[in-house]
C-alpha positions as a LaTeX table, in Angstrom:
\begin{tabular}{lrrr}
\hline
Residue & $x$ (\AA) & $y$ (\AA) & $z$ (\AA) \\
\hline
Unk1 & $-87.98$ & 10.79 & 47.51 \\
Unk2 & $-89.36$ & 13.67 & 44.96 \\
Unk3 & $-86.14$ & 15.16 & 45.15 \\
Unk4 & $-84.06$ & 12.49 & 43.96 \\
Unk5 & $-85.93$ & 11.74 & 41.65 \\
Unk6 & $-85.90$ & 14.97 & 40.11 \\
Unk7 & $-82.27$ & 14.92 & 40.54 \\
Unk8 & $-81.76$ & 11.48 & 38.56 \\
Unk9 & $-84.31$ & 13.05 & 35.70 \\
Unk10 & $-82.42$ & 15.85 & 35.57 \\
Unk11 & $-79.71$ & 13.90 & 34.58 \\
Unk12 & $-81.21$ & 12.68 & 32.05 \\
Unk13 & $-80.19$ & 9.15 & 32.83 \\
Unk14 & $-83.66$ & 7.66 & 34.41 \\
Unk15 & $-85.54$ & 8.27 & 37.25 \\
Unk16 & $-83.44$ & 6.43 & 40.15 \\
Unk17 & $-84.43$ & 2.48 & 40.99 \\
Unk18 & $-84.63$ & 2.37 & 44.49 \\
Unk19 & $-86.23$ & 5.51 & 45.37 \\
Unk20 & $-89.55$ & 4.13 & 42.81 \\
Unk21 & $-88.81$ & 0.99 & 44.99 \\
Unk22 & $-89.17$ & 2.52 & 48.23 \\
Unk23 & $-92.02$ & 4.71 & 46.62 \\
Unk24 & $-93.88$ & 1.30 & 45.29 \\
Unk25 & $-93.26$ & $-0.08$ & 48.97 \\
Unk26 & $-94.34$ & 2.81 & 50.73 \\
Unk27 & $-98.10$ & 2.44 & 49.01 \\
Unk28 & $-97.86$ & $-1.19$ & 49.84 \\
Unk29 & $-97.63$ & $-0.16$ & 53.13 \\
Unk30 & $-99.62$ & 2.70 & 53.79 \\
Unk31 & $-102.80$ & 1.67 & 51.40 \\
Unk32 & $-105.27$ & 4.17 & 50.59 \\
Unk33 & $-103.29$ & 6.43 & 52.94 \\
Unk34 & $-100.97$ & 6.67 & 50.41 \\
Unk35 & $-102.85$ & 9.31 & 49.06 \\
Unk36 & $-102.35$ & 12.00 & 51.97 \\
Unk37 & $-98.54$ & 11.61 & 51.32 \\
Unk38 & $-99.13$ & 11.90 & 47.41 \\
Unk39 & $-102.27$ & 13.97 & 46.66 \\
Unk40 & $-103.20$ & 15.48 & 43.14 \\
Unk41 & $-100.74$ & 18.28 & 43.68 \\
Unk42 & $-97.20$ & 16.25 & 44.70 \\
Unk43 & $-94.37$ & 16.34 & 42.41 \\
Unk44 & $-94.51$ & 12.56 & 42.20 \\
Unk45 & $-97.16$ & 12.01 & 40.17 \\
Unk46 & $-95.33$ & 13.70 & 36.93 \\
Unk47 & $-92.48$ & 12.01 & 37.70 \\
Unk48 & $-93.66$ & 8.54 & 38.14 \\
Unk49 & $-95.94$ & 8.88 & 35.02 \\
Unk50 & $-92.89$ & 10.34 & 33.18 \\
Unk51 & $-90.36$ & 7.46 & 33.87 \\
Unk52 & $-93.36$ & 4.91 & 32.80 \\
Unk53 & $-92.85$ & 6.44 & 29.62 \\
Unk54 & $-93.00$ & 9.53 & 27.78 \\
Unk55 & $-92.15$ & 10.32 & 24.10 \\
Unk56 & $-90.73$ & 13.58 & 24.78 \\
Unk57 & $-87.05$ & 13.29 & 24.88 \\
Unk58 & $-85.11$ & 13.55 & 28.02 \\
Unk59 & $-81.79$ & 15.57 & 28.47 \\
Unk60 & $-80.21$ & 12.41 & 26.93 \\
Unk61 & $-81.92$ & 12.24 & 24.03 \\
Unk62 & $-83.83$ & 8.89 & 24.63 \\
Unk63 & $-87.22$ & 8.25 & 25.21 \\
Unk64 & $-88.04$ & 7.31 & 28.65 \\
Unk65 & $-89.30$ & 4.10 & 27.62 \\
Unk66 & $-85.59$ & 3.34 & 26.10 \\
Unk67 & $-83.88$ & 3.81 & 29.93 \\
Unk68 & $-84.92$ & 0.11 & 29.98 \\
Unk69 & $-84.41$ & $-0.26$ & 33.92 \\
Unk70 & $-85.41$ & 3.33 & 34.92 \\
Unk71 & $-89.13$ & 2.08 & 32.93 \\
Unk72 & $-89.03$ & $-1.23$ & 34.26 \\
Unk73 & $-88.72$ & 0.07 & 38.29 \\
Unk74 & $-91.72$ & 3.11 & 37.76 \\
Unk75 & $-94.01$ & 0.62 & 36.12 \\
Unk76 & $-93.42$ & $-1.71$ & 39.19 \\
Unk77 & $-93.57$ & 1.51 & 41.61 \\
Unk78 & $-96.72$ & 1.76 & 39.67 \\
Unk79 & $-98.40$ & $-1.64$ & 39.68 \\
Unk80 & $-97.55$ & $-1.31$ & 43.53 \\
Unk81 & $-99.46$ & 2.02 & 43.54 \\
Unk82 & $-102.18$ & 0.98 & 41.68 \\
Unk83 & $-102.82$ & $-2.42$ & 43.78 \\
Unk84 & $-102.39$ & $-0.74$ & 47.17 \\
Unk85 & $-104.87$ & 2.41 & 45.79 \\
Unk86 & $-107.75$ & 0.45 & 44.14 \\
Unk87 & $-110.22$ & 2.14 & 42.72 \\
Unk88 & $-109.38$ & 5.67 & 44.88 \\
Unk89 & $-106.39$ & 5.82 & 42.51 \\
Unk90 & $-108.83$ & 7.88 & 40.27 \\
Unk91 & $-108.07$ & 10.73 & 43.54 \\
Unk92 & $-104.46$ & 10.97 & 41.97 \\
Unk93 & $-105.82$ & 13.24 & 39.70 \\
Unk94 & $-103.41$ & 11.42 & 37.04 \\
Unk95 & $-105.45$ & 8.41 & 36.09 \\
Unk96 & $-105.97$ & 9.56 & 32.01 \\
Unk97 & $-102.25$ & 10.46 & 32.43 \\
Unk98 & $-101.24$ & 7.23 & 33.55 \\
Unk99 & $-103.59$ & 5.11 & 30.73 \\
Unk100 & $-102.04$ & 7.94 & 28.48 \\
Unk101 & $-98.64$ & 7.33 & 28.93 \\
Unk102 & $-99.49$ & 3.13 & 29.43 \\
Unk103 & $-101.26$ & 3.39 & 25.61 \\
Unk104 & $-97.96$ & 5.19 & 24.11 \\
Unk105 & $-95.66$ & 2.80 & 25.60 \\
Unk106 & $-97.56$ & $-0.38$ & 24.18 \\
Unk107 & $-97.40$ & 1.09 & 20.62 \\
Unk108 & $-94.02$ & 1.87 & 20.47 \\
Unk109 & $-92.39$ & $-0.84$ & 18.12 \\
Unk110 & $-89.50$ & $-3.47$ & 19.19 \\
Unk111 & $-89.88$ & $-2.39$ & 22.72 \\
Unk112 & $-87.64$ & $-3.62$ & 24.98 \\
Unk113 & $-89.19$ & $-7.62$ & 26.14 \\
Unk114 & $-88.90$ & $-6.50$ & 29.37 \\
Unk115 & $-90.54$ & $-3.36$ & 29.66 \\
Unk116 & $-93.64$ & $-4.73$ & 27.86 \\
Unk117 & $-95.10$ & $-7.18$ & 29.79 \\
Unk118 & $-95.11$ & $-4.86$ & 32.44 \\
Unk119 & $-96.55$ & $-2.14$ & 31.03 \\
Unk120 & $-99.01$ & $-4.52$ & 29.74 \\
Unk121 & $-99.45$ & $-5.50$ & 33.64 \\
Unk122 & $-100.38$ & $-1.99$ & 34.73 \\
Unk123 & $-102.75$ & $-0.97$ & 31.86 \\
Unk124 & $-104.51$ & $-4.32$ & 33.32 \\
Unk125 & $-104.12$ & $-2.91$ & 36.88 \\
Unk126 & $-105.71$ & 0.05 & 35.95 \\
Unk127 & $-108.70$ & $-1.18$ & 34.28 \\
Unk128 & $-109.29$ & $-3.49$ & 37.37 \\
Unk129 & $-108.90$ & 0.31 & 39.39 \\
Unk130 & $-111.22$ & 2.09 & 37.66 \\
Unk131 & $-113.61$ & 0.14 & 35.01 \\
Unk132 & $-115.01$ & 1.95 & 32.68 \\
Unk133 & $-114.31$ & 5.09 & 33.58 \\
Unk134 & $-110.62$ & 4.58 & 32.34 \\
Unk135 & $-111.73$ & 5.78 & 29.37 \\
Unk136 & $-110.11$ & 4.84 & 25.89 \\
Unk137 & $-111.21$ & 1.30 & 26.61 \\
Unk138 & $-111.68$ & 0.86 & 22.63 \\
Unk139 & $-107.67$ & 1.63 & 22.36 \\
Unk140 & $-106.60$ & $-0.71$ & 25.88 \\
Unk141 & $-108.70$ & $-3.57$ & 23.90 \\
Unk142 & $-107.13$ & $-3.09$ & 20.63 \\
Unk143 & $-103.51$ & $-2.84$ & 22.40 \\
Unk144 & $-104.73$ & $-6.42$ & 24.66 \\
Unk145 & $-105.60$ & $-7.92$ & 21.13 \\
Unk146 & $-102.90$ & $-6.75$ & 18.98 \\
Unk147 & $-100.36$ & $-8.20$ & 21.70 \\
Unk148 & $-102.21$ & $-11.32$ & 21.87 \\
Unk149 & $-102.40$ & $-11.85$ & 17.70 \\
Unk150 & $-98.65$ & $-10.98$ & 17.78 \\
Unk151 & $-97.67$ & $-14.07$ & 20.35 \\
Unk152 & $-100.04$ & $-16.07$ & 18.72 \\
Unk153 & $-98.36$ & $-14.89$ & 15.26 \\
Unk154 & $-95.03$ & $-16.21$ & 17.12 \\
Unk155 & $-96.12$ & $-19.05$ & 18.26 \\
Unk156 & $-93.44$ & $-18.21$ & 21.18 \\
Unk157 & $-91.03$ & $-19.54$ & 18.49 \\
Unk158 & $-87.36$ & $-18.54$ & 17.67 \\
Unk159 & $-87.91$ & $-18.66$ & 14.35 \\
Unk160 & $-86.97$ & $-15.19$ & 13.30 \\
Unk161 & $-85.42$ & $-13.42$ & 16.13 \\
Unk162 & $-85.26$ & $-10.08$ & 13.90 \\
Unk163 & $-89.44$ & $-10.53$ & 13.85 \\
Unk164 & $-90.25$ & $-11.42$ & 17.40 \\
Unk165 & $-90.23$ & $-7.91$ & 19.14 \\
Unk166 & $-88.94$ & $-9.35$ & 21.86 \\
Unk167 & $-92.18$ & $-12.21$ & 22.44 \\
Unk168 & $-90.10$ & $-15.28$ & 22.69 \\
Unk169 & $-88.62$ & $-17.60$ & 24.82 \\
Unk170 & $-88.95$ & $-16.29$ & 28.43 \\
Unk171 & $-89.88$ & $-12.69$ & 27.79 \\
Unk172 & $-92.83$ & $-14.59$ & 25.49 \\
Unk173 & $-93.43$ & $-16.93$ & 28.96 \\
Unk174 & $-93.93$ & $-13.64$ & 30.82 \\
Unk175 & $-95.59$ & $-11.78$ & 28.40 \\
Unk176 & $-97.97$ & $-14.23$ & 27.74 \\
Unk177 & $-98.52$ & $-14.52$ & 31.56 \\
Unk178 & $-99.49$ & $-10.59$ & 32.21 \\
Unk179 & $-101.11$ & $-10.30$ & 28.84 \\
Unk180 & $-103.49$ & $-13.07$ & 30.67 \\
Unk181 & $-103.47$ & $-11.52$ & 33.79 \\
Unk182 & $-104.08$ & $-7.76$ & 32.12 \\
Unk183 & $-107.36$ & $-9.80$ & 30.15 \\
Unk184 & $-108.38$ & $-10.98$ & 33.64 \\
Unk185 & $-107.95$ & $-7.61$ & 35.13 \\
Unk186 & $-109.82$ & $-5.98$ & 32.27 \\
Unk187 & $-112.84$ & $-8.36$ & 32.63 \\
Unk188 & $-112.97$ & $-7.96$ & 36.58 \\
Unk189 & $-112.57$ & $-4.24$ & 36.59 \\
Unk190 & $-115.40$ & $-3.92$ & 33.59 \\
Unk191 & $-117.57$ & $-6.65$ & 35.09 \\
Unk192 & $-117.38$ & $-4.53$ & 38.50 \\
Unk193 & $-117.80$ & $-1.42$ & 37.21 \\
Unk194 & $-121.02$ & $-2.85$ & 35.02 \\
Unk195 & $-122.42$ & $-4.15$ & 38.56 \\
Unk196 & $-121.74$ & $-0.87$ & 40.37 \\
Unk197 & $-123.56$ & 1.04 & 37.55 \\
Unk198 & $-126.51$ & $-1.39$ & 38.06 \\
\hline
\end{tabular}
């Protein structure tokens, strides 16, 4: 798997879709386990986190985040990670890298209507992981509100398609679907993390 998908990032054209499928299916499979096939020191890890979205630009020129498909399948390899690693995910040893790259992606403006709700969907995932000790939880709130005043802003109208930044029609349905889901995450994983501290 880590060699293909430094091949296809060599290539500048996006890390390849069905080997972050297989990796996303593996963790379903294998659970914590996952974690003795990628420790802190595999090669995944900066690949994975890289294809989620990095500024820096790859050998084509484009920001990770603009290979729309190439994002979309490591954020879902991701999610799938996260979900099947829980809270242990924080033994990745890339857990700021990962809310890192997750912050820069959200900012980025007219993002593709795909690629946000799901990155939206794994910063939730990751608060749910790892609570409070995710750190930057002043920045994943302001990012959770600033998407929410935008689709409210909308109104999940078509009234300016130039405007909407991609939060309308269906892509607004979904959106507005894992921005709830990230706000659910985000209370679980602080309300957890509160009790555990207790």
């Amino acid at each position: 798997y880590i060699c293909n998908l430094q091949v296809t990032c060599s290539r500048g054209s996006g890390l390849d879709e069905d080997t972050l499928d297989a990796i996303g299916s593996l963790a379903d499979q294998l659970g914590i386990k996952f974690l003795h096939v990628a420790n802190s020191r595999s090669p995944m890890w900066p690949l994975l986190l890289h294809g989620v979205g990095e500024p820096g630009a790859s050998s084509s020129d484009l920001a990770t985040w603009e290979l729309r498909d190439p994002c979309k399948a490591s954020l879902l390899a991701l999610c799938k990670i996260l979900k099947a690693l829980g809270p242990d995910f924080i033994h990745s040893g890339y857990a700021s890298h990962a809310r890192d790259n997750l912050l820069k992606v959200l900012v980025v403006p007219r993002l593709h209507c795909e690629v946000r709700p799901l990155a939206l969907k794994c910063l939730g995932k990751l608060v749910l992981c790892l609570g409070e000790a995710i750190g930057s939880l002043q920045q994943v709130l302001q990012i959770l509100e600033q998407t929410l005043s935008d689709l409210l802003a909308v109104g999940l109208q078509n009234t300016n398609p130039t405007k909407s930044v991609g939060i309308v029609g269906k892509s607004g349905l979904v959106l507005q679907t894992n921005l709830f889901d990230a706000f659910t995450d985000v209370c679980i994983g602080l309300r957890g993390s509160t009790h555990s501290a207790a």
